[in-house]
N, C-alpha and C positions, 0 to 999 in steps of 0.2 A: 892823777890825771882824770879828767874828766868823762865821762861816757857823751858821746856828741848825739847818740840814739835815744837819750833817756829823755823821757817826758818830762815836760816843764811844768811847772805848777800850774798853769795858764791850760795845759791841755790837760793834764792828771783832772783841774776842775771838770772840764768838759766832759772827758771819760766820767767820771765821778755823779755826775748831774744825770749821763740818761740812764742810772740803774734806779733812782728814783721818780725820773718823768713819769706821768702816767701817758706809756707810747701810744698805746693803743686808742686813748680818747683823742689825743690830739691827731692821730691821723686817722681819727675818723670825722672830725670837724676837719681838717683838709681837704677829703673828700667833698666833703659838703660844698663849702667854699669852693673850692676849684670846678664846680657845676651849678653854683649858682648864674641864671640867667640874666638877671637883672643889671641895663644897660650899665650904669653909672660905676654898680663894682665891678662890673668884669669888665669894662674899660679900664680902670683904673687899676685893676690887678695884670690883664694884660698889657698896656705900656710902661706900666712899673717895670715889668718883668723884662720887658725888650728892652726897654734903656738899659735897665743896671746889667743886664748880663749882653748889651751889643750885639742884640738877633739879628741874623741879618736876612730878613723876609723874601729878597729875591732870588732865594733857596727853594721857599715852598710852591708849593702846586699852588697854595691861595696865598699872595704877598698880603693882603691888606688884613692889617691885623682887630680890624673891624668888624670881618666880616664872622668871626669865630663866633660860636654863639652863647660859649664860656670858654674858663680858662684851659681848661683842660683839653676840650677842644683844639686851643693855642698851642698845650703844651707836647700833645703829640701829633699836631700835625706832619702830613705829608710833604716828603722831599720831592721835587724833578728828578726824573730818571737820570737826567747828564750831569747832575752835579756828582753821585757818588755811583759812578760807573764803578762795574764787578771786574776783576782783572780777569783778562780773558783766556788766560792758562786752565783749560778744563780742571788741571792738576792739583791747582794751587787751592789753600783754604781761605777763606775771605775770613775776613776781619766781622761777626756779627755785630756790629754797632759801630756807633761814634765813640769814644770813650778815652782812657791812658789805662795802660798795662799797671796791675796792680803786682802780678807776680806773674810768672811766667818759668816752666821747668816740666821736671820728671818728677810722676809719681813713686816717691823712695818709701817701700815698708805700708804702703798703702794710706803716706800722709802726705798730705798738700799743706806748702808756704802759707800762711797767711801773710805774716812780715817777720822780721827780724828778731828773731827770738821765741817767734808762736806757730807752729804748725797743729793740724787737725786729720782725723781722719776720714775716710771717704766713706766709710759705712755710716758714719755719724752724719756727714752732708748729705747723703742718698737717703736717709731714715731708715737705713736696715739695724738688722741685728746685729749687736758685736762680731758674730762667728759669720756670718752672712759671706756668699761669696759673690765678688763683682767682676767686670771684665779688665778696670783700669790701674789691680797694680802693675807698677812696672811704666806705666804707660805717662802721657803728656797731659797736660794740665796746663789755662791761661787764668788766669782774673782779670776783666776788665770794670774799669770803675767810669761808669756816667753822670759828669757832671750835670749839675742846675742849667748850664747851656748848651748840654749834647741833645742831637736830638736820639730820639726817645722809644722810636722801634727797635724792633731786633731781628735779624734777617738770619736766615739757614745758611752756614760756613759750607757748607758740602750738601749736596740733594741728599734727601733722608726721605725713610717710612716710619711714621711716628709708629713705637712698641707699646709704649707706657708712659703714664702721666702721673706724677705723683705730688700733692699740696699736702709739705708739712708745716704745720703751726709752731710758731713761735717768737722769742721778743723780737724788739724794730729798732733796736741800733743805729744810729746813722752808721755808714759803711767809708767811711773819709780814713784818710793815711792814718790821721790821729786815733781813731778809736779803734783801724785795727790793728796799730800796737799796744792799742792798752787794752782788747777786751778778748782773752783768749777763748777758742775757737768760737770766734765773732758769724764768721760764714754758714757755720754751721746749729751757730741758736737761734739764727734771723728765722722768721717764717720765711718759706722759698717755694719753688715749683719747681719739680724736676721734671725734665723730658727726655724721652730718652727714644734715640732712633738707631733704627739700622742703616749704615754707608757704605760706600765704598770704601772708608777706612775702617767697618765694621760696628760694632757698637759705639755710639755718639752722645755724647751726654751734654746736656744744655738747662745748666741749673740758673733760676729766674732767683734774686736774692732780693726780700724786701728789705723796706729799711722806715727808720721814722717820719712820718710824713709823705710813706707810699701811701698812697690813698685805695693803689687797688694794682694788678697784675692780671695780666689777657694772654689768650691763646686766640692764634685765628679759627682753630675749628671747634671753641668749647667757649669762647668769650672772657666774663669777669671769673676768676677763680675766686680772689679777695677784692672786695669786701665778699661777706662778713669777715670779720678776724674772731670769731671766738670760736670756743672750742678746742681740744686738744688730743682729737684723733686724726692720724694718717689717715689721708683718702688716697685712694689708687683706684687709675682708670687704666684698662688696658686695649690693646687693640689689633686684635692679634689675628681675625680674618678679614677678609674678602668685606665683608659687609661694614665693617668700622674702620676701611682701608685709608689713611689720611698719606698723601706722597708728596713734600713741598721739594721744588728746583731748589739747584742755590743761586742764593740771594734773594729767595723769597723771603717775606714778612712770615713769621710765624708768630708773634706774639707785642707786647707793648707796655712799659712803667707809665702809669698815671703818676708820674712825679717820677726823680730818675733815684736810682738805686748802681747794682752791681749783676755781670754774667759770668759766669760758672763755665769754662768750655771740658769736654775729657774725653780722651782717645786714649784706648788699647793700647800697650807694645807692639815697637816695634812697625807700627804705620805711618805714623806722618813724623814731621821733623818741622821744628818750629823756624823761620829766619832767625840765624844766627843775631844779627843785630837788634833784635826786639830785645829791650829792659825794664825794670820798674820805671815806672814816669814815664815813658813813650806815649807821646799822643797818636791815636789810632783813628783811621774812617772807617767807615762800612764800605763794603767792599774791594778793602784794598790785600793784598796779599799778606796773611801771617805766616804762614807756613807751607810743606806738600805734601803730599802722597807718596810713600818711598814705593 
């Protein structure tokens, strides 16, 4: 009998191809690209990009896809507020993005699903130390995965006080179903940004996952974190008085993929409880209900 999970040859290449790309150069000429000004490419990069992916521009605050003043510009443009109304249940966790559920469960033994056959653990995604202690075993854990045609902010699940802010270095995997069943603990080699707040379900974690062809990753109160990409020390930012006091509502903007990537969510035991009906492949809005506050 067959295993109907096992990679195909066709995708084994794919996995196979980004351990030799050079990730880093090419998304750092993405970068480039996706900011270049000059009318003719960045017309030409932005209607490429609405046709094949079916943008549908009377979403954005600016429909006219002219008026960007590059791609990038395009690519993380601003939604209207009525298109992705916040569910109004004080209670409930909003959905931080547009995206499909990659994994979604309980943190068991202090490891998270990646896919089928591959889990990782959280001190490894956080960049602590093996013996390091954290608030989320036991506790809830989402993956959401943003495609090429989600849009491309990322909004606060629950009101939070940013604690700490932590950019760990590392490769740029694409982040798609395919590769992460074939590149174990994928989530946690990517370069990422963690953040990490205080909630009302208590400690909040909101890990930002690069990937190939991120060109960069933003916070609203600190901006580009990446680029640069080199380098291969932890930087930690913390924020712990009065004076570096950062408080976002939910469903505020807190940060942004320049090109789209993967979000990390993790709550404590014993706080929220995810909707029973959420699965892998679920497609998800920003601000629609994932879960509650018990």
């Amino acid at each position: 009998m067959t295993d109907s999970n096992a990679p195909t040859p066709t995708q084994r290449l794919f996995v196979g191809l980004q351990h030799i790309l050079p990730q880093r150069t090419l998304s750092q000429l993405m970068y480039r690209l996706a900011r270049v000004r000059w009318k003719p490419l960045k017309s030409l990069l932005i209607h490429g990009f609405a046709r094949l992916y079916r943008i549908d521009m009377s979403q954005a605050v600016e429909p006219s896809l002219s008026a960007y003043p590059h791609f990038n510009a395009f690519f993380t443009r601003a939604l209207r507020p009525d298109v992705r109304p916040l569910d109004p249940d004080p209670r409930a966790i909003l959905c931080p993005v547009d995206g499909a559920i990659s994994q979604i469960g309980a943190i068991s033994d202090g490891r998270l699903i990646q896919a089928k056959g591959h889990d990782y653990r959280v001190q490894d995604l956080l960049g602590l130390d093996p013996e390091a202690l954290h608030p989320f075993d036991g506790g809830q854990f989402a993956t959401i995965y943003l495609s090429p045609s989600d849009y491309h902010r990322i909004h606060m699940p629950l009101s939070g006080d940013l604690s700490q802010m932590i950019h760990i270095p590392g490769r740029l995997f694409s982040v798609n179903a395919t590769t992460a069943k074939g590149v174990p603990g994928l989530f946690a080699r990517n370069e990422r940004v963690v953040c990490r707040f205080d909630s009302e379900a208590g400690p909040m974690g909101l890990v930002l996952v690069g990937a190939i062809f991120v060109g960069g990753m933003e916070t609203v109160w600190a901006g580009e974190i990446t680029p640069p990409h080199s380098g291969s020390a932890i930087l930690s930012w913390d924020y712990p008085d009065d004076s570096h006091h950062i408080h976002l509502e939910r469903g505020a903007e807190m940060g942004r993929f320049n090109l789209g990537s993967t979000v990390i969510l993790l709550f404590p035991p014993d706080r929220i409880d995810w909707d029973p009906d959420l699965r892998p492949g679920h497609k998800v809005r920003l601000g629609q209900r994932i879960g509650g506050l018990r």
